[in-house]
C-alpha positions as CSV (number, residue, x, y, z in Angstrom):
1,X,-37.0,44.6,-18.8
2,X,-39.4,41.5,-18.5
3,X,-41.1,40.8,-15.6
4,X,-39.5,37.7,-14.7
5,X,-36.4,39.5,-14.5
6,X,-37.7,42.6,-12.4
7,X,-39.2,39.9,-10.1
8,X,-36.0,38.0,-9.7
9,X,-33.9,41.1,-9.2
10,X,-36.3,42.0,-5.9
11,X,-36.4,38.4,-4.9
12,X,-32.9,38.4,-5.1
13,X,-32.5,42.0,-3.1
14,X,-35.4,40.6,-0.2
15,X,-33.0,37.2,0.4
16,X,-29.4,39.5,0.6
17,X,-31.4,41.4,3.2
18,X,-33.0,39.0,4.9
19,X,-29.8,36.6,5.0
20,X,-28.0,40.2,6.4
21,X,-30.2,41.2,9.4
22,X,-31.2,37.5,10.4
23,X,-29.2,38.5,13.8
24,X,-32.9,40.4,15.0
25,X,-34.8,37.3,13.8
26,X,-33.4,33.9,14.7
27,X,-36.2,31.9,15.1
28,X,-38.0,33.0,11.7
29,X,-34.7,32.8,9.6
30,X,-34.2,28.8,11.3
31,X,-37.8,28.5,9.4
32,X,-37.4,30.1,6.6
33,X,-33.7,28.6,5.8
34,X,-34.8,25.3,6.1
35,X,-37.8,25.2,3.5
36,X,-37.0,27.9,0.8
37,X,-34.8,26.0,-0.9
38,X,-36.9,23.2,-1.4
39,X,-40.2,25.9,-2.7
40,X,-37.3,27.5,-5.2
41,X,-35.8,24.0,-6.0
42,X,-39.5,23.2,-6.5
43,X,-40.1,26.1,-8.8
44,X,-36.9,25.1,-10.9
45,X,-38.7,21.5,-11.3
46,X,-41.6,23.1,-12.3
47,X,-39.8,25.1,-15.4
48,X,-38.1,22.9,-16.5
49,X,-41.2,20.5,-16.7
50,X,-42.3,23.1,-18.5
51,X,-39.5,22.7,-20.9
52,X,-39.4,19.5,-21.0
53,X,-43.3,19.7,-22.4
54,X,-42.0,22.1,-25.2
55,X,-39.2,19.7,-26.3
56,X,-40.3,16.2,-25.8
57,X,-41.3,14.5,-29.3
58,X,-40.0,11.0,-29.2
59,X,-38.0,9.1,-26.4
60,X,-34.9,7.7,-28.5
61,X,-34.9,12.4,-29.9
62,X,-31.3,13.2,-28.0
63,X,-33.0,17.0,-27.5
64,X,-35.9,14.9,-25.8
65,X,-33.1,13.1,-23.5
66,X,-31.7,16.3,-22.9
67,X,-34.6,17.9,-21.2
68,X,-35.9,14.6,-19.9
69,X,-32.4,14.4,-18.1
70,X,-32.3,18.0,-16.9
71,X,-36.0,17.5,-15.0
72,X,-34.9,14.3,-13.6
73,X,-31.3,15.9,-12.0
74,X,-33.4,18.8,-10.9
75,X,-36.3,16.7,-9.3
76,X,-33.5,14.6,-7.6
77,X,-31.9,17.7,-6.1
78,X,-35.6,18.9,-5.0
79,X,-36.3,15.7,-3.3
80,X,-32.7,16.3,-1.4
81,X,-34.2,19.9,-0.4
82,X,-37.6,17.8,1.2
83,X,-35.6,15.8,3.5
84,X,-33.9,18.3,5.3
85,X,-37.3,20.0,5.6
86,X,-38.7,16.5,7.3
87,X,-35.3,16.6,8.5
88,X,-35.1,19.7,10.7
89,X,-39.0,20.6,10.5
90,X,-41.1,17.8,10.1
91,X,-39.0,15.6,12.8
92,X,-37.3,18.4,14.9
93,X,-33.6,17.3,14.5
94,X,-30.5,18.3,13.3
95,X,-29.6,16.8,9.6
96,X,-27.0,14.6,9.9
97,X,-23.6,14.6,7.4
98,X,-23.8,12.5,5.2
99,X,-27.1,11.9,5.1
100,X,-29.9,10.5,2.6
101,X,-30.2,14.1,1.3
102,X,-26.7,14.1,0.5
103,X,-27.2,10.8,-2.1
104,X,-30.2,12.6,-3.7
105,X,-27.9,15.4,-4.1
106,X,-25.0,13.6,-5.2
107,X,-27.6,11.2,-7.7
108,X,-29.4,14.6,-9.4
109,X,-25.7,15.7,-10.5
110,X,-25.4,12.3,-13.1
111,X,-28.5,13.1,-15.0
112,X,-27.3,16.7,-15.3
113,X,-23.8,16.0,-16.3
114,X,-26.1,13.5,-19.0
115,X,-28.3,16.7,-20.1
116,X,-25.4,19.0,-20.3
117,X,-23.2,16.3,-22.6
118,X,-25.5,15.3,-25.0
119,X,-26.9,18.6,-25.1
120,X,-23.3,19.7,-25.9
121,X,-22.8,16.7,-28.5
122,X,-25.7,18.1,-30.5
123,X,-23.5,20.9,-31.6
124,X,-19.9,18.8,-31.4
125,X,-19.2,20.3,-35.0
126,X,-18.6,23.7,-33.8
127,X,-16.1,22.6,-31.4
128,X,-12.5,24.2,-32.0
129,X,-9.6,23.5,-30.6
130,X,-9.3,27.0,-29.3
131,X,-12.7,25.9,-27.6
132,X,-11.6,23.0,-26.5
133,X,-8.2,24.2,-24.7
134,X,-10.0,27.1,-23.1
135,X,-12.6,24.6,-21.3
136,X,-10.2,22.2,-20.6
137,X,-8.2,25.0,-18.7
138,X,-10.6,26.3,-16.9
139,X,-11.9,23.3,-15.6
140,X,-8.3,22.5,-14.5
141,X,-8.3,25.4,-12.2
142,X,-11.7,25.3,-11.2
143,X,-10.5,21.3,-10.1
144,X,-7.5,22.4,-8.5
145,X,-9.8,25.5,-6.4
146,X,-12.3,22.8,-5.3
147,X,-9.8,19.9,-4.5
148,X,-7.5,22.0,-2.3
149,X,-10.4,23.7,-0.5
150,X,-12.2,20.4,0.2
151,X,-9.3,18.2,0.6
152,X,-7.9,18.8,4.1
153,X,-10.6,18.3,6.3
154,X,-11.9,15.3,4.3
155,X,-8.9,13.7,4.5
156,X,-8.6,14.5,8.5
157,X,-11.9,12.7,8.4
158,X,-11.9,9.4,10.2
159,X,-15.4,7.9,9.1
160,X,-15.2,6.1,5.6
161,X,-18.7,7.1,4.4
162,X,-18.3,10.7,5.5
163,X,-14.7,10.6,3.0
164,X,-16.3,9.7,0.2
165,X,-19.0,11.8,0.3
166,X,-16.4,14.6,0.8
167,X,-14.4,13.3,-2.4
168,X,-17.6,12.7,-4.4
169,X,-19.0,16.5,-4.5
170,X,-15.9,18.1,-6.0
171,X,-15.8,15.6,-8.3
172,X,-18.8,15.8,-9.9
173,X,-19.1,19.5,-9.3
174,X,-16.4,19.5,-11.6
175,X,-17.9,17.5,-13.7
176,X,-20.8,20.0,-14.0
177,X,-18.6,22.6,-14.7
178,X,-16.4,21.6,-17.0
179,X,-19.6,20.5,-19.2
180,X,-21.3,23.7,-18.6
181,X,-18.5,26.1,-19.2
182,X,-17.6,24.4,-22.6
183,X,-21.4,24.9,-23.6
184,X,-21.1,28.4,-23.1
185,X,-18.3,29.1,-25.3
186,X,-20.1,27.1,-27.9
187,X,-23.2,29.2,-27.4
188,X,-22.4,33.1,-25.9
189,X,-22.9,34.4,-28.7
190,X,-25.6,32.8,-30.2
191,X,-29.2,33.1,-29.4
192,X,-28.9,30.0,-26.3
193,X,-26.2,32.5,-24.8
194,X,-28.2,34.0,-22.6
195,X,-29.6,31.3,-21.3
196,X,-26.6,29.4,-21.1
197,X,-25.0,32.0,-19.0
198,X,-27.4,31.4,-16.3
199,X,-27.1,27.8,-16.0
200,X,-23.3,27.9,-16.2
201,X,-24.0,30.6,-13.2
202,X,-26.2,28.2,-11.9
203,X,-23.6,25.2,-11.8
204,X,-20.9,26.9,-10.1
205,X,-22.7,28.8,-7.6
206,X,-23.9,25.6,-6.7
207,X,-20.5,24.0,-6.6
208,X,-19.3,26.5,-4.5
209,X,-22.1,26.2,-2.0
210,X,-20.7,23.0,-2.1
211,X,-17.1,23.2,-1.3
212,X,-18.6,25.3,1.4
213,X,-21.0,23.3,3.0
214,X,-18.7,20.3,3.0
215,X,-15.8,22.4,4.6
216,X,-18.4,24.0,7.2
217,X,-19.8,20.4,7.8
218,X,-16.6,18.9,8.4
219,X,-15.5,21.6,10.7
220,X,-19.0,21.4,12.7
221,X,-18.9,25.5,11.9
222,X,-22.6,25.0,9.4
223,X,-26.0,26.6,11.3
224,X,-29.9,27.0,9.9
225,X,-29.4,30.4,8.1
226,X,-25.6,30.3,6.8
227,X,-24.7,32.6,4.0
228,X,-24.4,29.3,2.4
229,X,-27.6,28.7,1.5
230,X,-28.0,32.3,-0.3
231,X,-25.8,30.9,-2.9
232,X,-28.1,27.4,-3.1
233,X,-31.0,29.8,-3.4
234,X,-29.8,31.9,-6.2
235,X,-28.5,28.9,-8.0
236,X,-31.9,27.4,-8.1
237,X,-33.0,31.0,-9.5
238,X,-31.0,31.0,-11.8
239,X,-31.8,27.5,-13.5
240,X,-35.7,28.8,-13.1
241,X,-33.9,31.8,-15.8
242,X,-32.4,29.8,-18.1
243,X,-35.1,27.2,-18.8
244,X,-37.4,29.8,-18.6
245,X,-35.4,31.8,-21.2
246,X,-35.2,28.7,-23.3
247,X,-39.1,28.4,-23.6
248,X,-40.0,31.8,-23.4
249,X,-37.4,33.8,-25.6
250,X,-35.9,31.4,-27.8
């Protein structure tokens, strides 16, 4: 096994236990929830700048786009993870919902959805309509899931801002998903399986941290060390696999 696996299997174990006896450390786990997403949102940044390097040739290359695209929704997202840090660190208060985090987050998913189309367009050819129907499926359910999980609190919700923040994340975590899922039939069994597998796991860990955190938010229920933010924390791990994957192994 390579390193960069073993050492993401015992980061992985160390957050699962630290997320599962937090109860005899409140005050560190407040600390530690509130910056370690932005260090491993960081770290994702940093690979896929990496990548990027690898790729870029010429501005108008689509596979240049691609990975310019991927940096830029990743950076965005890191910059989301910094303001809650100044947020609830830096400043001492609580994060507020929305909040100027929330359009970082909400901006970092369009150059995303960008990588992951064009990305996908490179290899349109090999689409079937086997392919095609299975994706389109999928994504149905996976809309349906988010919608009806999301929908009844943000409806509830009296504040117009707050509503359409609410609407906004299922919708482009479907986006996401629908995108990422049809790339991985295209590519499991090729060599890009692998790491296409991880960002697919990527995306919809993500999305249902999302669904998650929106339903918690909305119900005033979200504190400094929810389970939540494991699943935030592993998504970011796992787009740190597959870009590294894709410049290491490919």
């Amino acid at each position: 096994m390579s390193p960069i696996y073993k050492i993401a299997l015992i980061l992985l174990a160390g957050l699962i236990a630290l997320y599962a006896f937090q109860a005899y450390y409140p005050a560190f786990i407040s600390v530690f929830s509130n910056s370690f997403l932005a260090l491993i949102a960081g770290a994702a940044v940093i690979c896929s700048g990496f990548s990027l390097q690898k790729y870029w040739h010429k501005a108008k290359e689509q596979f240049s786009i691609v990975w310019l695209f991927f940096t830029l929704g990743l950076f965005l997202w890191f910059v989301g993870e910094a303001i809650r840090v100044g947020y609830t660190l830096v400043w001492n208060m609580e994060m507020p919902y929305p909040s100027l985090a929330d359009f970082f987050w909400l901006g970092g998913c369009i150059p995303l959805f960008l990588a992951l189309y064009l990305y996908v367009e490179i290899f349109r050819s090999v689409l079937s309509r086997g392919i095609l129907a299975a994706s389109m499926t999928v994504t149905l359910g996976m809309a349906l899931f988010i919608s009806v999980s999301v929908i009844t609190p943000v409806v509830k919700t009296e504040d117009v801002i707050t509503r359409i923040v609410g609407f906004l994340y299922p919708i482009l975590d479907t986006a996401l998903l629908s995108m990422t899922f049809l790339g991985l039939l295209i590519f499991l069994k090729g060599s890009l399986g692998k790491s296409w597998a991880f960002i697919c796991s990527g995306v919809l860990l993500n999305a249902w941290a999302d669904v998650l955190f929106s339903y918690t938010e909305l119900r005033r229920t979200y504190y400094a060390g929810h389970p939540i933010e494991l699943l935030y924390a592993v998504s970011y791990l796992f787009f740190l696999l597959a870009f590294y994957i894709h410049v290491k192994e490919l």
